[in-house]
N, C-alpha and C positions, 0 to 999 in steps of 0.2 A: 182425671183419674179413671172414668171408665175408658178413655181409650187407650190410655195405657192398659188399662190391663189385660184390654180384650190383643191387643200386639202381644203380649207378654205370656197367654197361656200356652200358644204351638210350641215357644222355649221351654216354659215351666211342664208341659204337658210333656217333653220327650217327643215331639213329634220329628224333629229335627232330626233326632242321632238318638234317642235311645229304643222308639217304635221301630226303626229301621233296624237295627242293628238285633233288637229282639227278632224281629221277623227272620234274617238272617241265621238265626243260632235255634230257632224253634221253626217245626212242621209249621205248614201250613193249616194241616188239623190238629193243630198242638193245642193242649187241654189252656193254653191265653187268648189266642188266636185273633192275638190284640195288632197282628201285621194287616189282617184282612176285616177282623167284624167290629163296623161302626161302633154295635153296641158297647160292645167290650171299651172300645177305644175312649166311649165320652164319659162312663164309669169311672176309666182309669183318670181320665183330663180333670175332672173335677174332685176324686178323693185327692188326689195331687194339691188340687189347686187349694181348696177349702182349709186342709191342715197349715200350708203358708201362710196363709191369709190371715188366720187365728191367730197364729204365734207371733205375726209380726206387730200385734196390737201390741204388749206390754213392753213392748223394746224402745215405745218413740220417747216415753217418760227418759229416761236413762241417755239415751244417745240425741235426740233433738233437744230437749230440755235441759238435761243437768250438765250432759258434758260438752253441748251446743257442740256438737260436730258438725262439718262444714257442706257435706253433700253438695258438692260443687253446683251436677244436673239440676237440683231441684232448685237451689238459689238463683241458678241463670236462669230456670223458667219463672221465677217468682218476680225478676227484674226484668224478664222478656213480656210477661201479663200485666205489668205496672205501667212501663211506657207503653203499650200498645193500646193498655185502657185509660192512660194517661192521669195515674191515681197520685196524688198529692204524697209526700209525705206525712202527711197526719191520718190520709185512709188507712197505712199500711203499718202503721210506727207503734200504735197505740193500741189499748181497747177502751172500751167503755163500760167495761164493767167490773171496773174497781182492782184487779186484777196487777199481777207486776207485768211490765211491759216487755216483749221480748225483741229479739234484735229486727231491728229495722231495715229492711232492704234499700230506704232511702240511705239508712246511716252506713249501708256496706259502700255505697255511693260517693257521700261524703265524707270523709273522715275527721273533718272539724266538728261535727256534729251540731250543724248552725240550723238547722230543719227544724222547724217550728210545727212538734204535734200535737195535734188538740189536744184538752181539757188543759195543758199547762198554761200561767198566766204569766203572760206579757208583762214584766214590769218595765215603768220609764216609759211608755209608748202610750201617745194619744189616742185618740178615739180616730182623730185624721193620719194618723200616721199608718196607724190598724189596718184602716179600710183602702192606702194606696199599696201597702205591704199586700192585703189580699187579691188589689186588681193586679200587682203583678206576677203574684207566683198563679191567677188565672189566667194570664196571656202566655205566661211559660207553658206553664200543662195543655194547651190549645195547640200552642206549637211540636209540643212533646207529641201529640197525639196525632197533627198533622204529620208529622215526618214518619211517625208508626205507622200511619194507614199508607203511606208511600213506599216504605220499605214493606209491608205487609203485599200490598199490590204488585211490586217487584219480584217478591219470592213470589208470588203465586203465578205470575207470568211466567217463571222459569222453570218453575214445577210442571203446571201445563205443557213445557214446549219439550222439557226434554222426556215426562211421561208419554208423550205422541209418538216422539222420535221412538223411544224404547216399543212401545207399541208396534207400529209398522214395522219395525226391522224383528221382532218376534214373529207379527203373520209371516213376515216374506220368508223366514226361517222354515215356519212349520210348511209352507206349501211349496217351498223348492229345496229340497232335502237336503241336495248339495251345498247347496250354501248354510248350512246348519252348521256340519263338521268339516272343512275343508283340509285334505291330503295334501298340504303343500310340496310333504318330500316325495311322494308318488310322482310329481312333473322333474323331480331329478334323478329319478329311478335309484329310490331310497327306498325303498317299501319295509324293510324291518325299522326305521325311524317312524314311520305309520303305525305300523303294529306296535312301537312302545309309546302309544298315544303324543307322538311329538307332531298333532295336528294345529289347527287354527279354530275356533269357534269364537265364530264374530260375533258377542252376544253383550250388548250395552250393559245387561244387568253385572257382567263379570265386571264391568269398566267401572259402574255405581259402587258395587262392592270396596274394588281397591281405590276408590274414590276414598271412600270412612275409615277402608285400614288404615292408609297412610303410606308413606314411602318405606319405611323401617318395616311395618308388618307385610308389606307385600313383596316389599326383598328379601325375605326371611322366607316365606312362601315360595318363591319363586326357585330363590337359592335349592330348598328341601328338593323342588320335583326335579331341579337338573341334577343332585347328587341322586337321587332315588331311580331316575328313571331313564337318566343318558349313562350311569354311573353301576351303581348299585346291582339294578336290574340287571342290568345285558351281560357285567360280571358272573352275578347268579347262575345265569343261563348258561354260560361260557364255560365255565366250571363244573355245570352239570350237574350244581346245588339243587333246583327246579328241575320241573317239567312241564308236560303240558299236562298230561296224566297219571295214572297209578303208576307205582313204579316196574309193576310187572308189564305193563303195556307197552309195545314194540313204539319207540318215538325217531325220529330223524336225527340224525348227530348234529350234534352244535357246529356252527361255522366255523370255519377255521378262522376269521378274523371277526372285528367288532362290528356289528350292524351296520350296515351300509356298505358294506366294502366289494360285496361280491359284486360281480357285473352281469346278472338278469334283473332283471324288474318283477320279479315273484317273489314273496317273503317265504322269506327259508327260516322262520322263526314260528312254531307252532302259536295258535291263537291261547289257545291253554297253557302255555307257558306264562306267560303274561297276565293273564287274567284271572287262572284258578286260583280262590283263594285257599283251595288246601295243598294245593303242589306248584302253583306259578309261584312266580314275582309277586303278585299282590300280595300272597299273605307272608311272605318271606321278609319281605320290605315292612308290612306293616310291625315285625317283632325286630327292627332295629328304629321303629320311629317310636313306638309307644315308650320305651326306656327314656329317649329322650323327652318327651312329653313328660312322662311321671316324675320325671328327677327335676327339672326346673319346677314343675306344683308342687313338687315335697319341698322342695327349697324356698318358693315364697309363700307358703305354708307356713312353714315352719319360722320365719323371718317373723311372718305376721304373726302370729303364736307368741315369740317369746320380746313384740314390742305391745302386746295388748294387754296380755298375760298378766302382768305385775299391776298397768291399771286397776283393772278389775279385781283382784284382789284388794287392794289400797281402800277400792272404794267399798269394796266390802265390810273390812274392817273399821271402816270410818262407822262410829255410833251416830253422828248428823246425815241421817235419812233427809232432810227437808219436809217435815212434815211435822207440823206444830198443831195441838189440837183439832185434828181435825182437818187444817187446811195447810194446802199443798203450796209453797210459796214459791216453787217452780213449778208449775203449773201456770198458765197464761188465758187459756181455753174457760167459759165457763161451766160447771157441771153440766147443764142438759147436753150440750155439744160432746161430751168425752165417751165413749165407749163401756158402758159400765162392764166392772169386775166380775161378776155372775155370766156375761151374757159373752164377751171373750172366753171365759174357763169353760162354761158348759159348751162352748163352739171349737174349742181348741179338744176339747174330749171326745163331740161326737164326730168330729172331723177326724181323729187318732180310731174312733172304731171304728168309721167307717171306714178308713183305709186300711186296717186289719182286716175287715169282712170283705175287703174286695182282692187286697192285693195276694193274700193267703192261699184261698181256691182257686187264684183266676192262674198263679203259676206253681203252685202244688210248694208252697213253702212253708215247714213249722212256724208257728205264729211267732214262736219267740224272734227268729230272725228276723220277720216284718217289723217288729216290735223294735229291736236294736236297732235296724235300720232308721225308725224314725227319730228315737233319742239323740243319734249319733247325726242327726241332720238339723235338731235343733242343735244342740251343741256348735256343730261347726257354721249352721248360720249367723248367731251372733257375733263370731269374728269376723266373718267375712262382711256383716254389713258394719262393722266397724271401720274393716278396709276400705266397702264403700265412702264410708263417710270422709274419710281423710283423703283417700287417693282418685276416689269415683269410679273406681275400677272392682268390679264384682268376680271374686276370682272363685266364679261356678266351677269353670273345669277343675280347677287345684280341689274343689270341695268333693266333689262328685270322686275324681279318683282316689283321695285321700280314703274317704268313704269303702270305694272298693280295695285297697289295700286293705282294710281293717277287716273285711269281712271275707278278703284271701287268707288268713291266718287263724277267721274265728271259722269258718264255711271252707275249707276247702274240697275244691271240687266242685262246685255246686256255682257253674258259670252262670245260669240264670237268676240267681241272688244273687250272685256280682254285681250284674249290670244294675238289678233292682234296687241297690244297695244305692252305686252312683247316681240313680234318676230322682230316688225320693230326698237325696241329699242336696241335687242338683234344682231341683225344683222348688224345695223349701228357700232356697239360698235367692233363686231367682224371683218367687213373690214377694220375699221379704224386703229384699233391697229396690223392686222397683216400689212399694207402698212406701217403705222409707222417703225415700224421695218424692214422692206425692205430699206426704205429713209434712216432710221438711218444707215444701213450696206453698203446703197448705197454711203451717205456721206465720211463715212469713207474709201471707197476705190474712192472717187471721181468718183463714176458713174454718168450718167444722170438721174438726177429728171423722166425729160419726157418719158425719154426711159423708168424706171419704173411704171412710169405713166401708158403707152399704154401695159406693160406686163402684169399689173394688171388687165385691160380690156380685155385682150385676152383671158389669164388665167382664168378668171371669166365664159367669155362668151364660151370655150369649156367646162369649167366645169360642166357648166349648164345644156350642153346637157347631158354631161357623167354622171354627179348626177342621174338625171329622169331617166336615164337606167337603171341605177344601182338600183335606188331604185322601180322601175315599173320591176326590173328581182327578186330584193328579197323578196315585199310584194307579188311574184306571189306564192315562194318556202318558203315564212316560214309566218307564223301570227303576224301580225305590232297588237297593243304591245303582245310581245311574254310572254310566260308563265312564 
């Protein structure tokens, strides 16, 4: 849990895309100044983080418990820490203290349900039959455990060799420069194919990347930059849609044919054409790619919206709460282990001021908007980790922009409550659904609620600091957004 989380705050935090893109749209001595000053930045990282973290307590009852959703991630790490520690199914199956049992990661296993978990008795079985039944589901778990440390030792060998590889071939980048971004069309005397970034950058991390995308999401990617950028772009340019600069400003005429065609080897394509984002291609491109973006997240938005929707009502109106004098019969956990009610609400409150006291003055916004912003980011968290739970897919972005659509119609105008809109949407969505799956993995091996509780907070709160290093050591060594 705590290393999740501590991964999970530079997302939840905005460091990725919504610090960047703040710093872009505000001075550099703009009254947030959250693109340049640490301070600001680990204020922001942790009222972010804390209000997630709160709100996603009262959500496990509900979705791990009553309506046992399936949280794909957590279930495969729950049966990845079972063999690897080679735990029986009676460690995992059961509790012991008196409690109704919940699902078993041995039982997702096997679907006979022949797993023998303690306190149940054995009927029909001798006292010697007992004890050859126990030597051999101990030579299984020996062997379960032997093949985990083998397969554990395998990945870690291969983690090792290609972390090296990626290492060196980053130094040999950073201290032979050319080999960094390499001009391929420059040796065919293409040089406007250069200037619309149709380089080479031989960098293993891009490789790692579309390693996890997949085939579908990196052809989809790949597909966008040759419409946008062999297509789109140079169209623009052609047309005389773009420039390099203001439009009163004396600029060179567009070529007469499509990049590459002329025959010198000088680019006849200004470098501001391309790259301004108030008058090139960049931001020209960017208002026919965000349409597409916004309309497929409103679309599985909206999908997910009207398949949870009717749940959640149903079970609203159901008068069987599960909860019979006093005691909770979905409920699995014993009480010291659960997160008490007082200590969630008052953390979920002063986590809600505290994020009015910071995010209000730090970008000059009436409170009541901070305010909606954060309502409207519970609201759309709990579907989204509903989505998580069925599909394993956290559909952040769809939440975040939804978010900023609502507050283009309540705030217009007012682009730096936009974005603020989408980060505090985007960030609730993204603690809640990675603790989900923590609780869910933690269920399953009957860990404690609270102990994950307080990992989450820890994890968060060292991450915080380590986030703002990291990213106050790389906007020092490379240009936030980079080329």
């Amino acid at each position: 849990t705590v290393a999740v989380a501590t991964a999970t705050l530079p997302l939840a935090g905005g460091f990725v895309g919504i610090i960047p893109a703040l710093k872009m749209i505000e001075p550099p001595d703009g009254p947030a100044r959250i693109g340049v000053d640490p301070l600001v930045q680990l204020v922001w990282a942790l009222s972010l983080s804390y209000f997630g973290i709160f709100f996603a307590v009262p959500l496990r009852r509900q979705t791990i418990l009553v309506e046992q959703l399936r949280f794909p991630s957590g279930t495969a790490t729950a049966k990845m820490i079972e063999v690897l520690h080679g735990l029986s199914g009676g460690a995992v199956g059961t509790r012991g203290d008196g409690g109704h049992s919940g699902t078993s990661v041995s039982d997702t296993a096997t679907a006979s349900g022949s797993t023998i978990a303690s306190g149940e008795s054995i009927h029909g079985s001798t006292p010697s039959d007992l004890n050859c039944d126990l030597d051999v589901q101990n030579d299984g778990a020996h062997l379960v455990r032997l093949d985990g440390e083998a397969e554990l030792h395998a990945r870690g060998r291969s983690f090792l060799m290609a972390f090296g590889a990626s290492f060196l071939f980053s130094l040999l980048s950073y201290f032979v420069q050319p080999f960094s971004n390499i001009p391929v069309f420059d040796a065919l005397c293409l040089p406007d194919w250069t200037r619309w970034h149709w380089t080479l950058r031989p960098s293993l991390s891009y490789v790692g990347q579309g390693m996890i995308m997949g085939l579908r999401t990196a052809s989809s990617a790949f597909a966008g930059a040759v419409v946008a950028w062999a297509v789109l772009g140079p169209l623009a340019y052609q047309e005389g849609w773009v420039h390099g600069a203001a439009p009163n400003v004396a600029l060179p005429p567009p070529p007469p044919a499509s990049p590459g065609s002329h025959p010198s080897c000088e680019a006849l394509v200004p470098k501001g054409a391309v790259d301004s984002w108030e008058f090139g291609a960049q931001g020209w491109v960017l208002w026919v790619a965000l349409p597409l973006m916004l309309a497929e997240a409103l679309t599985a938005f909206s999908i997910i919206l009207m398949q949870h929707i009717g749940p959640l009502v149903a079970a609203h109106l159901r008068k069987d709460d599960g909860v019979e004098k006093g005691h909770d019969r979905f409920e699995v956990a014993p009480k010291s282990q659960l997160v008490p009610a007082p200590m969630w609400l008052s953390g979920l409150l002063a986590s809600s001021a505290l994020a009015l006291a910071v995010i209000s003055p730090m970008f000059a916004m009436p409170v009541w908007q901070t305010a909606t912003a954060l309502v409207l980011s519970c609201l759309i968290s709990v579907l989204a980790v509903r989505a998580l739970g069925e599909t394993d897919l956290n559909p952040v972005s769809a939440v975040g922009k939804l978010s900023q659509v609502i507050f283009a119609l309540i705030a217009p105008g007012h682009v730096v409550a936009n974005v603020i809109a989408g980060a505090v949407a985007e960030a609730a969505a993204t603690q809640v659904g990675d603790l989900m799956q923590d609780l869910k993995t933690g269920h399953l091996l009957r860990s404690s609620p609270r102990a994950q509780f307080y990992s989450q907070l820890i994890g968060s709160t060292l991450s915080a600091v380590v986030t703002v290093a990291a990213y106050q050591l790389y906007s020092h060594t490379y240009s936030i957004p980079s080329e």
